[in-house]
N, C-alpha and C positions, 0 to 999 in steps of 0.2 A: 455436568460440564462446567470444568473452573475455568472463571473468564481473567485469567491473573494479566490480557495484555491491558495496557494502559492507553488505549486510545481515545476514549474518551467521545466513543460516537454514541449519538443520540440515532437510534434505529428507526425511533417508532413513526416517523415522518417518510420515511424510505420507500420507494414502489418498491412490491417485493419479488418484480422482475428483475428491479437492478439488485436486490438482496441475492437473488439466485445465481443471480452473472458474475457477482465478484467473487461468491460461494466456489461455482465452477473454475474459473481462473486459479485459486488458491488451491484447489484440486490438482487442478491441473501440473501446477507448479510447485506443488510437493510431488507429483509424479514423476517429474521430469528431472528433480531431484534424487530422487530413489533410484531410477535408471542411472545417473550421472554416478552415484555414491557404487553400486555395482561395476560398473561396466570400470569407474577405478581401482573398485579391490581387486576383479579380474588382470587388468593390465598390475597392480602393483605385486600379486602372488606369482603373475607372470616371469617380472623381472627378477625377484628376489628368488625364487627356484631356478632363472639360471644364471644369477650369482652365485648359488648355490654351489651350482656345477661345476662353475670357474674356480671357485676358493676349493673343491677338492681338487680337481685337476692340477692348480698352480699349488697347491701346499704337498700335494702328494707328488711332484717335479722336484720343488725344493727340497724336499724329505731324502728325497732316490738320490739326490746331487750332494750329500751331506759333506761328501770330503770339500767340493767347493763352497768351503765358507762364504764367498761372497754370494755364489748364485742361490745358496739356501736364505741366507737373512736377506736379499730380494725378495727371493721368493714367500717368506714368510710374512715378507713386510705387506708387499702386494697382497695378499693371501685377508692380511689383517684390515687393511681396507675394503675389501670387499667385504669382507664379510660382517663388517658393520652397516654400508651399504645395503649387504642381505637384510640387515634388524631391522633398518629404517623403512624397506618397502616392506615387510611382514608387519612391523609395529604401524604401518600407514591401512594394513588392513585387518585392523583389529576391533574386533568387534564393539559396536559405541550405540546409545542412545541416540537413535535416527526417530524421526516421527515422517511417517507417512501419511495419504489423507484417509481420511475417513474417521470413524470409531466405533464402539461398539453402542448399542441398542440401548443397553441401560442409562448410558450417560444422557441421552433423552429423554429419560422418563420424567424424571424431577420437571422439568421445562415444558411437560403436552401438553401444559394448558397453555401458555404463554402465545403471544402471538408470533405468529411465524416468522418474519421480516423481524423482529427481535432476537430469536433464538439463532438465526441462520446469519444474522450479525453478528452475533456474539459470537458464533462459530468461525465467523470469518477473521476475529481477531485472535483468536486462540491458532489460528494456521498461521496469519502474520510469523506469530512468537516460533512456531512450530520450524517454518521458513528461512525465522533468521537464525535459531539454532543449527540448522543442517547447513544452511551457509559456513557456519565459524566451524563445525565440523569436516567438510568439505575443503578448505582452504586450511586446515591445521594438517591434514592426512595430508594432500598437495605439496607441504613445504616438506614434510617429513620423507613422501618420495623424491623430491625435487634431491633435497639434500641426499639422500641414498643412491642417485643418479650420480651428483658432482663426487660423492666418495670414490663410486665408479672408475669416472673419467677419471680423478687423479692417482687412482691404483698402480697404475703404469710406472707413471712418472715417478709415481715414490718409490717404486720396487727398481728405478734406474740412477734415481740417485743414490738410495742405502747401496746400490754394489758400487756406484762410482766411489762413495765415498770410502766403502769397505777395500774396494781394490788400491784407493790411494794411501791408505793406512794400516795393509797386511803385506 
């Protein structure tokens, strides 16, 4: 077990019932972590497969419309927002270094002799790091669908101005 966070707690004075309870908590809240981190890649595969839909639908319109210059480079344009949109919610659920709680058995081993309330501190500060990494994870994917939403929303409006524009200069 590397103990790389830097908190700098003295363990061995600690009841090692409050060593187990802050243990559980930090459990607990890479849990609820992991569920959080899920349940957005679900919602952002979600969104991004039916931008998906939209950018054929709306490119394959503009495509069939070809003699109307303007309603094709609309539709093209629209077509091209989204579907960066689509990149930003798939790239927000792209596979990343998450840490969950627990670990495995061996990392244990080195530490069984150690006193408990030591080790299970030690532990506690290694989920800290573990916590605030899935944090800055959490909130980088967040901004990336955030941002693949507003491409979204302004898909529209820029597929109505390229025709306004195209209609006032064809």
């Amino acid at each position: 077990m590397s103990n790389d966070y830097q908190a700098n707690i003295d363990w061995r004075e600690v009841d090692p019932e409050m060593v187990r309870t802050i243990m559980s908590q930090g459990e607990n809240y890479l849990k609820s972590q992991l569920d959080i981190s899920l349940a957005a890649d679900r919602r952002a595969i979600t969104l991004g497969g039916f931008f998906v839909t939209v950018v054929i639908a709306t490119a394959g319109a503009a495509i069939a419309s070809y003699k109307n210059v303007p309603l094709l480079l609309a539709g093209l344009s629209t077509s091209a927002c989204l579907l960066y949109a689509t990149w930003c919610c798939f790239w927000s659920a792209r596979p990343i270094p998450f840490y969950s709680p627990g670990n495995q058995p061996k990392e244990w081993w080195p530490v069984r002799k150690e006193p408990l309330a030591q080790v299970i501190g030690g532990e506690t500060e290694n989920y800290q790091k573990w916590i605030e990494h899935n944090e800055r994870c959490l909130e980088e994917n967040a901004k990336a669908l955030e941002l693949g939403w507003r491409f979204a929303e302004t898909a529209p409006v820029v597929g109505l101005v390229v025709w306004a524009i195209t209609v006032a200069f064809i």
